[in-house]
N, C-alpha and C positions, 0 to 999 in steps of 0.2 A: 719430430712429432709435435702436432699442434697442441695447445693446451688454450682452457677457458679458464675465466675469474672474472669476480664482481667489483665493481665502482661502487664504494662508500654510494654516491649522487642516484644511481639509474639500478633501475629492480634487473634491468637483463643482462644478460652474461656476455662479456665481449672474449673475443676468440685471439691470441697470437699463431701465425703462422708466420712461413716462410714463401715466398713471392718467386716468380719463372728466375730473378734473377737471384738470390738467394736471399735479398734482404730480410728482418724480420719486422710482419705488418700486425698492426692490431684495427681491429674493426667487431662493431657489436651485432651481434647474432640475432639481435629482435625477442631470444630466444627467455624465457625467466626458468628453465627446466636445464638442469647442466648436460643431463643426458641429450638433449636435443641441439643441447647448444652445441658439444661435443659433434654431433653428428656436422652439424653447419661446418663445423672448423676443418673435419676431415675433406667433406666436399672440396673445400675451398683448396687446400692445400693440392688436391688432386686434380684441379685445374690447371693449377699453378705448376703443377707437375710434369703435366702435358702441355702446357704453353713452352716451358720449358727444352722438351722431347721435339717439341713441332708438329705435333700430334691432336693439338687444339683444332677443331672444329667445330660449326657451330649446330652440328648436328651430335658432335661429342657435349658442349656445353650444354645443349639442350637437355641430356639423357640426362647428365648430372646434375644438374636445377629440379630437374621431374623426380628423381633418386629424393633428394634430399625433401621434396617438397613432400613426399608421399611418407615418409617415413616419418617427419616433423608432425604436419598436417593429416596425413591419411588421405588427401585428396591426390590425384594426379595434375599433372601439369595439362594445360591446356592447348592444343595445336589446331589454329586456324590456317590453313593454305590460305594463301592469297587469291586466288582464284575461286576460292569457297566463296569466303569473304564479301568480295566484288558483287559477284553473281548471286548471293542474297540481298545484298543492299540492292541490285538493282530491282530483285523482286519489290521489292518495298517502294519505290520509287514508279514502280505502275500503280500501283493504287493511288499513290500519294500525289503524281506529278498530273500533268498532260501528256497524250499521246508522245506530242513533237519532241515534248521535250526527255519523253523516256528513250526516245529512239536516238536524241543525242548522247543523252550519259551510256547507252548501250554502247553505240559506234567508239565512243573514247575508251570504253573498259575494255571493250575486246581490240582494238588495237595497243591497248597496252600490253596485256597479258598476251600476245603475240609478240609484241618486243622482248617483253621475260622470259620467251621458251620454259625452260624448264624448272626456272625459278619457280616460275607460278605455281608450283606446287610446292612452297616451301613454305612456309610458317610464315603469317603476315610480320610478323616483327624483324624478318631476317630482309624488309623491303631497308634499302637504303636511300640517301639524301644522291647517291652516287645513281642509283638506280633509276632514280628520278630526271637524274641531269644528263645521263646518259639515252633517255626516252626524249627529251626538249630537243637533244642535238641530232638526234637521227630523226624525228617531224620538220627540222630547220634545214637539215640535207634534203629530206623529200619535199621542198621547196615549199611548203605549207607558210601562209600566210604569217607572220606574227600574232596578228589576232585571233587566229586561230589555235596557233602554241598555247596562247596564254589561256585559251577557254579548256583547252584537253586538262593544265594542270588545274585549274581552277573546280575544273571540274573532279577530278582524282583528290583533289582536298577535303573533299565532303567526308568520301566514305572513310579518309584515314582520318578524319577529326572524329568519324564515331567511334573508331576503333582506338583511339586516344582515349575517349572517354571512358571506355567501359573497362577498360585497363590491359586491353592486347596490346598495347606498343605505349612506350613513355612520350614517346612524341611525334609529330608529324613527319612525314620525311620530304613530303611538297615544300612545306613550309621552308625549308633550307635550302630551295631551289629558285634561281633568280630565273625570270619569263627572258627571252629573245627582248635586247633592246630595240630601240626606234630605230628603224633604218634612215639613210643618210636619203636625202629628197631624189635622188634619183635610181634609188633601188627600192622602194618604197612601196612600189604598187600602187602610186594613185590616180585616180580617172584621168583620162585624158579629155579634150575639149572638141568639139564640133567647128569646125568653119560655116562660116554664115551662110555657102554654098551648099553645104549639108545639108543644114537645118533647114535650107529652104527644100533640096531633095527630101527631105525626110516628111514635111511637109504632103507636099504635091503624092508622093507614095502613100502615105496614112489614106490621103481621100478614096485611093484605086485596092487598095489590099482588101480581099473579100475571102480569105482564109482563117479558119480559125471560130472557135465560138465561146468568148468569154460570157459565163451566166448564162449562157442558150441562145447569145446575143449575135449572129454575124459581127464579123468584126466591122463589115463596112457602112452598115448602120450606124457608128461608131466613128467613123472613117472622118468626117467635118468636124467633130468635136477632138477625134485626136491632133486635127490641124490644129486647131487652137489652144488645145493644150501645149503640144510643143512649144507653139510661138511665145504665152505668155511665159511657160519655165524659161525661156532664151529669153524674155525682154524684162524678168523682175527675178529671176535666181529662186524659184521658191521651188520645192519639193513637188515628187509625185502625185501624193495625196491631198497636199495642199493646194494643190493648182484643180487635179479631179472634183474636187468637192468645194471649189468654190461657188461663194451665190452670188448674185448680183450686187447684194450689200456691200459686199466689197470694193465695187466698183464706183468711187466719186468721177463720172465725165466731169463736168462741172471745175471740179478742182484738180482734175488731170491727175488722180495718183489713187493706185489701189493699195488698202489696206488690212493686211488678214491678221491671221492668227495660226501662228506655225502648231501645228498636230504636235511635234514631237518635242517644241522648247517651252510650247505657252506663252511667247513671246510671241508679244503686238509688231508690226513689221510695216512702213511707210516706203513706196517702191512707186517715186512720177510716171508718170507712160511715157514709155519710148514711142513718137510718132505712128511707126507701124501698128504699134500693140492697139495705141488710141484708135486710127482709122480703123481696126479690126472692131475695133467693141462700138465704137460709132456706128457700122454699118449691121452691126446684130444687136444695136437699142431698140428696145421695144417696150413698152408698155407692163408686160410683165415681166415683174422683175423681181423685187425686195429678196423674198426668201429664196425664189428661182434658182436653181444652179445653173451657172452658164454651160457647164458641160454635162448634164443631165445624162448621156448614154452613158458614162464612165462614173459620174456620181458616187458613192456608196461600194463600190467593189472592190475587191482586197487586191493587196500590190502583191504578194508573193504566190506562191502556188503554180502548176502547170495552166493554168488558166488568170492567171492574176496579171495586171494589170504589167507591172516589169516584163513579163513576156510576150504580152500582147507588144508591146513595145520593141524586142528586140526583134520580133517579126517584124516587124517594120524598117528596120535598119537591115534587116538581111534581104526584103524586097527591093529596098533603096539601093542595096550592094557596098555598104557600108560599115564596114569590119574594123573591130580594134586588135589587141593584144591578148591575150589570155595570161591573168595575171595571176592567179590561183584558183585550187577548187574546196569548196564551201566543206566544211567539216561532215567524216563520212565519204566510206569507197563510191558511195552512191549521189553523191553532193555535187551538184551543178560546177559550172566552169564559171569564174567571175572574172568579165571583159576588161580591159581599159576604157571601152565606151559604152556608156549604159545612157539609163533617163538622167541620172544623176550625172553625165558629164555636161548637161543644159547649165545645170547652176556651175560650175566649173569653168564652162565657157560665157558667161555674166560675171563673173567674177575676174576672169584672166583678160578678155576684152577691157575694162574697165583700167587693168591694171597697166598694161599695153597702152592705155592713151594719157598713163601719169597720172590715174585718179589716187587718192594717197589710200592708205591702209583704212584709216578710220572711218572714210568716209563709205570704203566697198562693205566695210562689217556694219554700220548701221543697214547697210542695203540688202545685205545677206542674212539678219538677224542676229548676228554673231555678236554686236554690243553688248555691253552689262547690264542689267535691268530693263525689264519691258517698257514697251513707248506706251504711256497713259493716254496721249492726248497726240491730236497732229502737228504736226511741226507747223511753224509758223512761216508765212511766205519767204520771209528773211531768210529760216531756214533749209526750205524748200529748194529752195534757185543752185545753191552750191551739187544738191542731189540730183537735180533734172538736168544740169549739166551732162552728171557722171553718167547719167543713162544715157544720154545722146549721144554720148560720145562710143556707143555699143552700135557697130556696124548693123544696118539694116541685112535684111536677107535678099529683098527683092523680089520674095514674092508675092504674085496674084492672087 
């Protein structure tokens, strides 16, 4: 029989019982009324009772925390499903978010609670650290990218940190879940590279392809400036939208080297011309220039989307007949297939070309913008020479 009493030090009543294995525990009740404190003491004992029996579960602990809470307090205990939960936070998150990105936290909640089956109707606090790690390894069997593992739990961390706070659970249970580590370089999933035979195909096709209508644009409209798009991402490494949108400013003839300004690092970026690149923007000088974009049909248009500028592209590579690997699918039963050869294996194949003919590390990441600190100012001739090396040493295409 459990019994209570008070500490000289603390106004509330601590409780002795006896524990599943017989020992005798003391712990304080919170409680300053003996009658209440009494009640806490029997609970407890009658856990221990049934931990004991093997008869503990956590739908029996529940009833008895709700027992004692109601009888102490007068309130009852509170029981959120999991799946309640979820699916109101994600209400909140339409108003609150963007479209795109409500339709991500949707696609992640419901494939979760599809992994929980029947769980999901149990009491958010009965979500474990176990339950978590058991969702990361079955996305990791269904061959999902790692960065994409890490967005589903990153994403599931949200709504149990609100539920942290408001006091349905003492802790997170994400939180105690480590993501899929970095795969080893060759399971990895990363782009693969263009031969200079391609890219000259790839080319020669962009001019001919007349399917397709990015912005209401025929794609073949488009078709000359997607030439030269290609050719500079394969003669200076720089991105999609970086190459799309640039202006003529960028372009020093004069001092043989174009200099932009990466969209997505804000880093100043100094890339000599490769011969070809040069005769290409040699033979389209003209007059108007400064603000100009050299590729004005693609200019200003988004890269993502059924009409975005990445897909305009892969239309091109499957006219070309130029197919990679399928290396995963973008988060979401509805989420595209992501290639091994995309626009982004241009910079890939600028950077692996360079590497191939013993240019060293330091000198591919100043090229690539991947240095520490933006470049203020141009390099200086001195400079310069070791860089226009490394580009030359970037196999021409040969083409026309």
């Amino acid at each position: 029989m459990p019994n209570v009493f008070k500490r000289r030090e603390s106004p509330f009543y601590v409780c002795s019982y006896r524990d599943a294995n017989g020992r005798w525990l003391k712990k304080s009740t919170k409680q300053r009324d003996r009658v209440k404190a009494l009640e806490v003491a029997l609970t407890l004992e009658r856990a221990e009772a049934a931990a004991r029996a093997g008869t503990l579960t956590q739908a029996r602990a529940r009833e008895l925390v709700s027992e004692v809470l109601e009888r102490t307090t007068g309130e009852s205990l509170v029981v959120t499903p999991v799946e309640v939960w979820l699916r109101d936070w994600l209400r909140d998150t339409q108003i609150s978010k963007s479209a795109a990105t409500h339709r991500k936290y949707s696609s992640t909640v419901e494939i979760f609670l599809k992994h929980l089956g029947q769980k999901a109707k149990m009491n958010i606090s009965a979500v474990a650290p176990r339950d978590l790690a058991s969702f990361r390894d079955y996305l990791i069997n269904e061959k999902r990218h790692p960065h994409t593992v890490r967005d589903f739990l990153k994403i599931l961390s949200i709504p149990f940190n609100k539920a942290r706070r408001q006091g349905l659970i003492t802790s997170n249970p994400v939180e105690a879940v480590e993501g899929p580590s970095r795969l080893k370089a060759d399971e990895s999933g990363e782009k693969d590279v263009f031969t200079p035979a391609q890219v000259a195909r790839l080319m020669e096709t962009a001019v001919a392809t007349i399917d397709g209508k990015p912005d209401g644009k025929p794609v073949y409209e488009a078709g000359a400036d997607w030439r030269g798009v290609i050719l500079t991402a394969y003669l200076t490494g720089a991105r999609l939208q970086d190459v799309c949108n640039m202006t003529w400013n960028a372009v020093d003839l004069p001092g043989r080297v174009i200099v932009y300004t990466s969209r997505k690092t804000g880093k100043k970026t100094v890339v000599p011309l490769h011969p070809e690149l040069e005769t290409y923007l040699l033979d389209r000088d003209s007059p108007d220039k400064g603000e100009a974009f050299l590729f004005s049909k693609l200019a200003g248009c988004g890269a993502s989307g059924w009409h975005g500028l990445s897909l305009q592209f892969a239309k091109i590579m499957a006219k070309a007949k130029i197919t990679g690997e399928v290396l995963y699918q973008r988060q979401g039963e509805r989420g595209r297939t992501v290639n091994s050869l995309s626009f982004h294996s241009l910079r890939h194949s600028f950077n692996s070309a360079m590497a191939n003919a013993g240019v060293s590390q330091e000198l591919r990441m100043k090229l690539t913008g991947h240095a520490d600190g933006a470049t203020n100012a141009l390099y200086s001739h001195h400079d310069l020479e070791p860089l226009r090396k490394a580009v030359e040493s970037i196999p021409g295409t040969g083409s026309k």
